[in-house]
C-alpha positions as CSV (number, residue, x, y, z in Angstrom):
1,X,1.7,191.6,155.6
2,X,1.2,193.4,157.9
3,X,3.9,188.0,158.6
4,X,3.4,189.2,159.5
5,X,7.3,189.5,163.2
6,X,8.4,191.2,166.0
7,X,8.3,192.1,169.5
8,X,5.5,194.4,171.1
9,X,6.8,198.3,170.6
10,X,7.3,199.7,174.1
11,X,8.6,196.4,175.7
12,X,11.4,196.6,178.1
13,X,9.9,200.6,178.9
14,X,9.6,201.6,182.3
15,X,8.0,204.1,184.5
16,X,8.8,207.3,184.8
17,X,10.3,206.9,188.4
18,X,12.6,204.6,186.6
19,X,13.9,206.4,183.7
20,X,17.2,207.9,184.9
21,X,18.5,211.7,183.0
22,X,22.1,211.5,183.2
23,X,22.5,210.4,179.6
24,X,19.7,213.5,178.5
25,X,19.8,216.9,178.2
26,X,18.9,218.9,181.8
27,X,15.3,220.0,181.7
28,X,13.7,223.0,182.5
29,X,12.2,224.9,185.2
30,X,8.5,223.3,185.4
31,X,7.8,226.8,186.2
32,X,9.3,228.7,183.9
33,X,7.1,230.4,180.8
34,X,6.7,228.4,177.8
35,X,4.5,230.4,175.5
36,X,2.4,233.6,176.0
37,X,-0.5,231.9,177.8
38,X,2.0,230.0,179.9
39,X,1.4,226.6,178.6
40,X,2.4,223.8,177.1
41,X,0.0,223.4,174.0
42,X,-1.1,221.2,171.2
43,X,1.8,221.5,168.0
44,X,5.1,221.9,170.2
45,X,7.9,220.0,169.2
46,X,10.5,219.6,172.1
47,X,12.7,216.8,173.1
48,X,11.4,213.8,175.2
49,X,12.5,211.6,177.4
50,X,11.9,207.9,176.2
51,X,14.0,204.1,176.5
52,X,14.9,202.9,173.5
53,X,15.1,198.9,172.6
54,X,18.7,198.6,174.3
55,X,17.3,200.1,177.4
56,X,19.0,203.3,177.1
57,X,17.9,206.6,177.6
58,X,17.4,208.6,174.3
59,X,15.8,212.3,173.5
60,X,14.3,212.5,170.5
61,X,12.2,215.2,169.2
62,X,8.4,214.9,169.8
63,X,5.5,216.4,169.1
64,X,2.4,217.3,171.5
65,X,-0.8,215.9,169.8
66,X,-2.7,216.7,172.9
67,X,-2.8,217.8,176.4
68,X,-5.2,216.2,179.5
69,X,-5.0,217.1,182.9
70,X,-6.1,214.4,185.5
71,X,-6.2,215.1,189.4
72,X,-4.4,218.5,188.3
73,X,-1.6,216.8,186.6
74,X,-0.8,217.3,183.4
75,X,-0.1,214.9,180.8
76,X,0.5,214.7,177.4
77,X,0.3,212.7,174.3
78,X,3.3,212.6,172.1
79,X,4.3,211.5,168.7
80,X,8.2,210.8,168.2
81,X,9.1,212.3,164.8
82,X,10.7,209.9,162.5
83,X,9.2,207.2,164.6
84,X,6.2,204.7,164.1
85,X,3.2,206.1,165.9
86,X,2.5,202.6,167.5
87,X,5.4,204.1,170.2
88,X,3.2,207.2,170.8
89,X,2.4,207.7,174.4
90,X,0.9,209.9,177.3
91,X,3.9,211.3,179.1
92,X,4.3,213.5,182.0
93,X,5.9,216.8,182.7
94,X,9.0,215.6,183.6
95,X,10.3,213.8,180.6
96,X,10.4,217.2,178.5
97,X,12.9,219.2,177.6
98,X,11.5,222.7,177.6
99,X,14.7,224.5,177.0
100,X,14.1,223.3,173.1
101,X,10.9,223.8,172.6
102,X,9.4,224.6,169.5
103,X,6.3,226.7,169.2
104,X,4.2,226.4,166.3
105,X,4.4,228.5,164.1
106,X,1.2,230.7,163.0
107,X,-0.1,230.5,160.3
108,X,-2.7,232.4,158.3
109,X,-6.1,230.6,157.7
110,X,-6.1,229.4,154.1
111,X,-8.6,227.1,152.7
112,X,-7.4,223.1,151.9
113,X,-8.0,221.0,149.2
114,X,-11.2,220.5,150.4
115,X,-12.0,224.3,151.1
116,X,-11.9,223.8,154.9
117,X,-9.7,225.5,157.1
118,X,-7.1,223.7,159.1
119,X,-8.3,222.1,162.2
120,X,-5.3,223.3,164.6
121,X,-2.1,224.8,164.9
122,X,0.4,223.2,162.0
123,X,3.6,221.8,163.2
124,X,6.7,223.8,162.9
125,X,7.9,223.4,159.5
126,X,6.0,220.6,159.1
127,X,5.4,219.2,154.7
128,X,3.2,216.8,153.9
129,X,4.7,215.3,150.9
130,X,3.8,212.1,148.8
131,X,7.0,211.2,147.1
132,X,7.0,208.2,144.6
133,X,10.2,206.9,143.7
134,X,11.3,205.1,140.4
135,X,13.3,202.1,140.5
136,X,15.1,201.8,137.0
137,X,17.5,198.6,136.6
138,X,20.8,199.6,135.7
139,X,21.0,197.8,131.9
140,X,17.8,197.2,129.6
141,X,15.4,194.3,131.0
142,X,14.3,191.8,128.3
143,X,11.3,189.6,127.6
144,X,10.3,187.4,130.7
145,X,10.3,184.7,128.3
146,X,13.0,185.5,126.0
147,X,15.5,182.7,126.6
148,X,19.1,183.2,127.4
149,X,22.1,181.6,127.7
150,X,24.4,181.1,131.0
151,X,27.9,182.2,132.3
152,X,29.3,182.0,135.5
153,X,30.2,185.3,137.0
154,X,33.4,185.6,139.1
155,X,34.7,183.1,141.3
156,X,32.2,183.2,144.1
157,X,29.5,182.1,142.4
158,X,28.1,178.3,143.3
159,X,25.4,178.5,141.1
160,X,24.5,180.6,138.3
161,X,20.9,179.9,136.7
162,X,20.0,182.0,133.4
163,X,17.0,183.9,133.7
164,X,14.8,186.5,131.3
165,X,13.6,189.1,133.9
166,X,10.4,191.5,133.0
167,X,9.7,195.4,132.3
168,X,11.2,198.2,133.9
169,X,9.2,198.6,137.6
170,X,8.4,201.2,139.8
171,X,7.7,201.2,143.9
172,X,5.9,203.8,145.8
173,X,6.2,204.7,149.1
174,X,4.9,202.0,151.4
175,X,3.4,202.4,154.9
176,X,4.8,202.0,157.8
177,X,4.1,199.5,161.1
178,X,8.0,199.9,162.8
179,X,10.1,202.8,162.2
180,X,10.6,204.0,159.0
181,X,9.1,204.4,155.8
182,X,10.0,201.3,152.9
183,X,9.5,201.5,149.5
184,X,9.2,197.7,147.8
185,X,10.3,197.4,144.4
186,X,8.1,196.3,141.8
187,X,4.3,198.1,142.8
188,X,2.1,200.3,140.8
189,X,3.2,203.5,141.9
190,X,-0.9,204.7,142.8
191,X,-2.2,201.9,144.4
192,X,-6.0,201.7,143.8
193,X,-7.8,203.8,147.3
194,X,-10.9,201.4,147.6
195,X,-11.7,198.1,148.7
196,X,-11.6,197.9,152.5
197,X,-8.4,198.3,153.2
198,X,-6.5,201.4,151.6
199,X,-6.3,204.1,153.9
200,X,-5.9,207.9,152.8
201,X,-3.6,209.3,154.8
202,X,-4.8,212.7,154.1
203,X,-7.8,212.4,156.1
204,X,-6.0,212.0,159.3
205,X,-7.2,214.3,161.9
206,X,-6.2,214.7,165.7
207,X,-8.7,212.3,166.8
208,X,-7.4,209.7,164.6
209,X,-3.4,209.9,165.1
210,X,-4.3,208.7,169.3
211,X,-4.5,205.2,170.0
212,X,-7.9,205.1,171.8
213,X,-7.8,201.8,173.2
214,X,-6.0,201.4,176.5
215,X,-5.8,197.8,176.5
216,X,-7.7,194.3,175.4
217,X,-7.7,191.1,176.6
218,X,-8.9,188.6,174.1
219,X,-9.0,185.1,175.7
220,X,-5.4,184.1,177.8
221,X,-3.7,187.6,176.4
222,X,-3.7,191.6,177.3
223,X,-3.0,193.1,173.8
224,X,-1.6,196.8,174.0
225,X,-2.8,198.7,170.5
226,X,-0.6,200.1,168.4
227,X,-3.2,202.6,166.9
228,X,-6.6,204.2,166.6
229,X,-9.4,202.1,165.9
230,X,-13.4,202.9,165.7
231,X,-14.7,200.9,168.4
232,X,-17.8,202.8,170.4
233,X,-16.9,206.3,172.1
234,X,-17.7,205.0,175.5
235,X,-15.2,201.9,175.7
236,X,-12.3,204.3,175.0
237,X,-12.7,205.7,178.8
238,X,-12.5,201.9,180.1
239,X,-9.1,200.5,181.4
240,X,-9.6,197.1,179.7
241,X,-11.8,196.2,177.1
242,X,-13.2,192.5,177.2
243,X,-13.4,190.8,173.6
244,X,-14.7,187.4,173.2
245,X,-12.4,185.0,171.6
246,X,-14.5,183.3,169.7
247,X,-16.9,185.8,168.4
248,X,-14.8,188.9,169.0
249,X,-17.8,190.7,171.2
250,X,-16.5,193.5,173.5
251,X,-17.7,193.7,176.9
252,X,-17.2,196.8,178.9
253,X,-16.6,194.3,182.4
254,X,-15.5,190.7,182.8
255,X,-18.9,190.7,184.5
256,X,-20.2,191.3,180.8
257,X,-17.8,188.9,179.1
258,X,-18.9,186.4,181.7
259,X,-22.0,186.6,181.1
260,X,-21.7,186.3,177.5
261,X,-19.7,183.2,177.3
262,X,-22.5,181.3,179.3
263,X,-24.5,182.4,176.4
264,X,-21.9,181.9,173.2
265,X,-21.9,178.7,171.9
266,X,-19.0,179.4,169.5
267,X,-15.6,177.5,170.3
268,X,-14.5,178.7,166.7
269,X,-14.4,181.0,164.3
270,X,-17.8,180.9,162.2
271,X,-17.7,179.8,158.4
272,X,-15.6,176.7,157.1
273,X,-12.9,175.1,158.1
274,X,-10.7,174.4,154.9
275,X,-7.6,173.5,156.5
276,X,-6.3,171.4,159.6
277,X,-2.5,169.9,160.2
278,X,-1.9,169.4,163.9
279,X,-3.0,172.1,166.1
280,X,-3.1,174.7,162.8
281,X,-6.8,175.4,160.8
282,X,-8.1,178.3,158.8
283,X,-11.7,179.3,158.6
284,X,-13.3,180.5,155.7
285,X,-15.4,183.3,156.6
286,X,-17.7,185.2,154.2
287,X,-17.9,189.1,155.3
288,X,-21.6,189.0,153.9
289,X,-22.7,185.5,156.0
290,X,-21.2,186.4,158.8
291,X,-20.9,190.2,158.7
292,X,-21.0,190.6,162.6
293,X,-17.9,188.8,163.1
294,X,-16.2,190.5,160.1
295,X,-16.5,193.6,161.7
296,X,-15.5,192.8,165.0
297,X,-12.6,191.0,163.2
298,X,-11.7,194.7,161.2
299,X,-12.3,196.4,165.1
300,X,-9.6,194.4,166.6
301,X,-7.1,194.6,163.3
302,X,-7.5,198.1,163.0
303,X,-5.6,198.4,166.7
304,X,-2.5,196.9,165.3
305,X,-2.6,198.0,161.5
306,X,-1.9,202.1,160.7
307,X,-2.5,202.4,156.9
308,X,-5.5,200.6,156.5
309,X,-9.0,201.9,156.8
310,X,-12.2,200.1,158.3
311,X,-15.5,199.9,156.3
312,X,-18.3,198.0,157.7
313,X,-18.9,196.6,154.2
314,X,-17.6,193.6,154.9
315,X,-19.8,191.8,151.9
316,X,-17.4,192.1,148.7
317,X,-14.6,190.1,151.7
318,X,-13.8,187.2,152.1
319,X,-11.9,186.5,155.6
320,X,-9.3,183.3,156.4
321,X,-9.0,183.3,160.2
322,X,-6.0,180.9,161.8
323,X,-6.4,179.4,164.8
324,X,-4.7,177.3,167.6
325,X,-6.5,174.0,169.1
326,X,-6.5,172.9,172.5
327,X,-8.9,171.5,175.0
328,X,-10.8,175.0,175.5
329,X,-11.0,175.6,171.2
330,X,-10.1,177.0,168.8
331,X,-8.0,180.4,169.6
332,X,-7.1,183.0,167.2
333,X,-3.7,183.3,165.9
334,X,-4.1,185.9,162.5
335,X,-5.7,186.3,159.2
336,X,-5.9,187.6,156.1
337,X,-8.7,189.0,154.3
338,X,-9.2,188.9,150.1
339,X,-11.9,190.3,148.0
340,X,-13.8,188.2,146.9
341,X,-13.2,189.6,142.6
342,X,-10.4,191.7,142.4
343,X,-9.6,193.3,139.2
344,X,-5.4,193.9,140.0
345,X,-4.7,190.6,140.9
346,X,-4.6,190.9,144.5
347,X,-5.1,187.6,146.5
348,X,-4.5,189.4,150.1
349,X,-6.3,192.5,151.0
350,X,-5.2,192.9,154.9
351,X,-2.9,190.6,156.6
352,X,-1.9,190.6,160.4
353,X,-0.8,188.1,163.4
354,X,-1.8,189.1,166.3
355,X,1.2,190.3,168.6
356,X,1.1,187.5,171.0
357,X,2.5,184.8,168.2
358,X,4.3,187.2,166.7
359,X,7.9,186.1,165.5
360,X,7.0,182.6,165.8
361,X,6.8,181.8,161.9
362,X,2.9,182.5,162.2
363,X,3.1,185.5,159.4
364,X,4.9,183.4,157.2
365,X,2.2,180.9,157.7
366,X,-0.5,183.5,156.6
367,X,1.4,184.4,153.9
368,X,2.0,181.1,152.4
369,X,-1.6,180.0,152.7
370,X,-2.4,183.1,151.0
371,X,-0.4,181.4,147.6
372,X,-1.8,178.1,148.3
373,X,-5.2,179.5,147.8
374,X,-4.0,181.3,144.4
375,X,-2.4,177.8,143.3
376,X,-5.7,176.1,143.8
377,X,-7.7,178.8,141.6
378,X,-4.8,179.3,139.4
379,X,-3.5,182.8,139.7
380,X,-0.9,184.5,140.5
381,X,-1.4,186.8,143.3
382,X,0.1,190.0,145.2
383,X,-0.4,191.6,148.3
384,X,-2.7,194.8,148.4
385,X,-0.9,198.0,148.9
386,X,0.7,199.4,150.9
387,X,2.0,197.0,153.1
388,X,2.8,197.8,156.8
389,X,6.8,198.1,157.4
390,X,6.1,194.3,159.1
391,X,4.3,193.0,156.3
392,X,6.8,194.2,154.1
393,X,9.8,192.4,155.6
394,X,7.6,189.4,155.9
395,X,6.8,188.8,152.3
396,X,10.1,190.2,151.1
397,X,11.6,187.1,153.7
398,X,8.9,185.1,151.7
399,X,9.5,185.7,148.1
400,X,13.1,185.0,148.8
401,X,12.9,181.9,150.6
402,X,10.4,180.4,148.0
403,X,12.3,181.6,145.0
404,X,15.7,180.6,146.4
405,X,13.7,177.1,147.0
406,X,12.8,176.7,143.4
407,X,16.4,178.0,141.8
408,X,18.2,175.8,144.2
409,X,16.3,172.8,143.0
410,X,16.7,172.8,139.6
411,X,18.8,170.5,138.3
412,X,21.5,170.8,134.5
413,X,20.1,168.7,131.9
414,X,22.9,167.3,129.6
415,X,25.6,169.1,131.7
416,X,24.3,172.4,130.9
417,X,23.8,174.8,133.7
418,X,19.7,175.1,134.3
419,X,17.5,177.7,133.0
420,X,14.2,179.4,133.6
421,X,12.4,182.4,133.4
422,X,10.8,184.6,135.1
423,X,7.5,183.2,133.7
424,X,8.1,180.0,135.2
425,X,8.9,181.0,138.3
426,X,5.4,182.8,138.9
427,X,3.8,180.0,137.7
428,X,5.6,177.4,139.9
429,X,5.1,179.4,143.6
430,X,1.7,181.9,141.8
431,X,3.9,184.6,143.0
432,X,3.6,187.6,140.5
433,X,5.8,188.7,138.0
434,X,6.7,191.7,139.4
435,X,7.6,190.5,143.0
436,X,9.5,187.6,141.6
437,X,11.5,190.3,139.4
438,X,11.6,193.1,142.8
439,X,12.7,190.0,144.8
440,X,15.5,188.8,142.5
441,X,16.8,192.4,142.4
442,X,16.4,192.9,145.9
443,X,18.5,189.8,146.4
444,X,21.3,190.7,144.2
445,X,20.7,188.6,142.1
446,X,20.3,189.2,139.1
447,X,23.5,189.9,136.4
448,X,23.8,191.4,133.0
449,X,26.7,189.3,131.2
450,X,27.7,189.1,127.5
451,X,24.4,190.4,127.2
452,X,22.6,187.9,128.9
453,X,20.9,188.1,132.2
454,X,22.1,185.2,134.8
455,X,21.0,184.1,138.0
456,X,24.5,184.0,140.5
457,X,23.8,182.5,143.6
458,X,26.9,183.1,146.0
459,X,27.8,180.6,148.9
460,X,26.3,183.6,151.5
461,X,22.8,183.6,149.9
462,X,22.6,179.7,149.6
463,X,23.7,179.5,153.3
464,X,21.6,182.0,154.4
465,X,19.3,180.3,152.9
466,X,19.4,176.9,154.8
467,X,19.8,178.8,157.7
468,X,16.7,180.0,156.7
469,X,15.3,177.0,156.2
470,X,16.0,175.1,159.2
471,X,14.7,177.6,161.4
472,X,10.9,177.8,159.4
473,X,9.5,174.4,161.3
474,X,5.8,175.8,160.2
475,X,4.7,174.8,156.6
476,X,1.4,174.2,154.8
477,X,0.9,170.9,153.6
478,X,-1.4,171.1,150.0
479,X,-2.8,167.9,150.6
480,X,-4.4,168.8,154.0
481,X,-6.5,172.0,152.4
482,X,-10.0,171.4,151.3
483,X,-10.8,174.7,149.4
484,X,-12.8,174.9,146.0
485,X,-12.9,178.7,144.5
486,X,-16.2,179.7,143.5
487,X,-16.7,182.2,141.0
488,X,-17.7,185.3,142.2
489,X,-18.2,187.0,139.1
490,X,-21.4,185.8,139.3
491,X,-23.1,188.3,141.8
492,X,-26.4,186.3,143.3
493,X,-24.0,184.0,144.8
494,X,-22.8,187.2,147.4
């Protein structure tokens, strides 16, 4: 979402030669015992050895996932609790701290929901827990279009705009793509588990947690996954794995890829192109016309988003693909996918730029070509949850900077101060009523005075805001988007 940014996790890290211990704990005898077989094994939770973003040494607790041995040394693969499993690496002996280790506790085979038994050793004191919060205002929320009058609040306030915000809202627990779990304001608090890209996190299994992919060059870039994603068993042994740009083929060679470019014809995404300013243009692409690429396209997501889930259904999707243009084509920048009827309002189903032009106002992009679309069929229209911990912050940065747009622009009629409501809002940028009202509140916005709601917008927030402003250069320009909606609801035309 997820615009979705920021720099590649792991970035800055070095090898293990280079990673000095002074700062860390001392660690133990390599030869000492470490359980009653003598090993290491899969469920320990010890301290490891890891550079953090300042390039400092840090030991945070881990947890063995699994255990190879290569050229008889040992190495092993290690989640960092509390962290985002895109940092997950293979590490070796060295950078553990056996002197805290943590055996996994035994436990006694009990059947799961499901009636199976567990498929390894559980985690010391390790909860899975689903908690869904709910996010009450602090004083009764009117009618969104109940109209209300407007004060000023305080002396700090430059601006204060009267405004009717909606219901009560909840938020759930959103997943995660950095380091930490967010929970956005104003979501249903079960999001719907189909579609194409929900993911139920009870499923996970060991296979699943370990990014699979060692690396991927796609065109000019080497892309180092985040996570796990379903591509054949037999690339996941290769050292590089060779995607076309165009068509998103993997090779197991460049030989392969070689060869395949004298025989692809494509210097673009397949399907439409609906929109071109300067070196920008999206592609329309229909999952059931062009289902190969689709699938290729959901393949090389799934390596950078966690809580979404790949089917090869790609027929109910449609896919918008942004790309770059120079003298060799059309290069791939990000996308977003939308179903093509979707019954909740959602108008972005998966969303993700690709980490080479990430933090470069790409996401941003996406999203804001996501509400263009709605404008044109005349919705209003919300991201599909949950959003990555990226996608998050990108279209919480959005929903501010467009609604700060509109409330700054209004202007007093007969010397009043201006008014809207929360109606209005939604229909102006086809953002939906409940972001606009989880925004607002995020922001600080909102106050409850003589018992009316206000808008106050402080000299911070506005100069934040043109701060903001100057630095987003990239913008969609309506009148360059050729895009008719087609009506879906009618099934023959799938």
């Amino acid at each position: 979402m997820a615009e979705v940014v920021s720099p590649v996790p792991g970035a800055g890290r070095r090898e293990l030669g280079e990673v000095g211990r002074a700062r860390g704990p001392p660690v133990a005898d390599p030869g000492a015992p470490l359980s009653p077989q003598g090993e290491i094994i899969e469920g320990c939770r010890l301290p490891v050895l890891r550079r953090n973003q300042d390039n400092e040494d840090e030991w945070p607790l881990a947890e063995i996932l699994s255990v190879k041995d290569i050229s008889g040394r040992k190495l092993f693969y290690v989640h960092y609790i509390d962290f985002n499993k895109r940092l997950d690496e293979w590490v070796t002996h060295e950078r553990l701290d056996l002197k805290k280790i943590q055996f996994p506790k035994k436990e006694a085979k009990t059947p799961t929901k499901n009636g199976l038994p567990g498929s390894r050793p559980g985690s010391p004191e390790r909860e899975v827990k689903r908690k869904v919060e709910v996010v009450s205002p602090a004083t009764p929320v009117p009618n969104e279009t109940a109209p209300a009058s407007v004060f000023p609040q305080n002396g700090s306030a430059r601006r204060a705009v009267a405004a009717q915000p909606g219901r009560k809202r909840k938020s759930n627990c959103l997943g995660t793509d950095e380091d930490s779990q967010d929970s956005s304001d104003g979501i249903p608090s079960a999001p719907r588990m189909t579609g194409s890209l929900v993911s139920d996190r009870s499923h996970d299994d060991i296979v699943t947690r370990m990014k699979n992919i060692e690396c991927i060059e796609l065109g000019r870039h080497r892309l180092k996954p985040w996570y796990f994603s379903p591509y054949p068993q037999e690339l996941t042994t290769l050292p590089v794995l060779y995607l076309c740009e165009f068509c998103l083929k993997y090779g197991r060679s460049l030989k392969c890829l070689q060869r395949h470019l004298t025989k692809c014809d494509l210097r673009h995404p397949p399907g439409n192109e609906i929109y071109r300013k300067g070196t920008i243009s999206f592609f329309e692409i229909d999952g059931r016309k062009n289902k190969s690429y689709s699938q290729n396209l959901c393949l090389l997501a799934k390596c950078f988003l966690d809580h979404k889930t790949l089917y090869y259904d790609t027929d109910p999707f449609l896919f918008y693909v942004m790309t770059e243009y120079d003298c060799k084509g059309f290069h791939i920048v990000g996308y977003f996918s939308k179903e093509k009827e979707s019954t909740e309002d959602y108008n972005v189903a998966c969303i993700l730029t690709l980490p080479p032009y990430q933090r470069r106002g790409y996401g941003k992009l996406l999203i804001e070509f996501s509400y263009e679309l709605s404008k044109v069929e005349g919705k209003t229209g919300t991201p599909e949850k949950p959003l990555s911990d990226l996608g998050l912050l990108s279209y919480r940065s959005y929903w501010s900077q467009t609604i700060l747009e509109i409330l700054m622009g209004l202007k007093s009629e007969s010397g009043e101060r201006p008014q809207i409501t929360i109606n209005e809002i939604s229909e102006i940028t086809s953002i939906k009523k409940e972001d606009v009202i989880s925004t607002l509140q995020y922001l600080n916005l909102i106050n409850y005075y003589k018992g009316q709601y206000i808008l106050t917008l402080s000299e911070d927030i506005v100069d934040g805001h043109e701060r903001a402003m100057l630095k987003r250069l990239l913008r969609i320009d309506s009148k360059c988007l050729h895009f008719t909606p087609k009506d879906w609801s009618k099934r023959g035309k799938w």
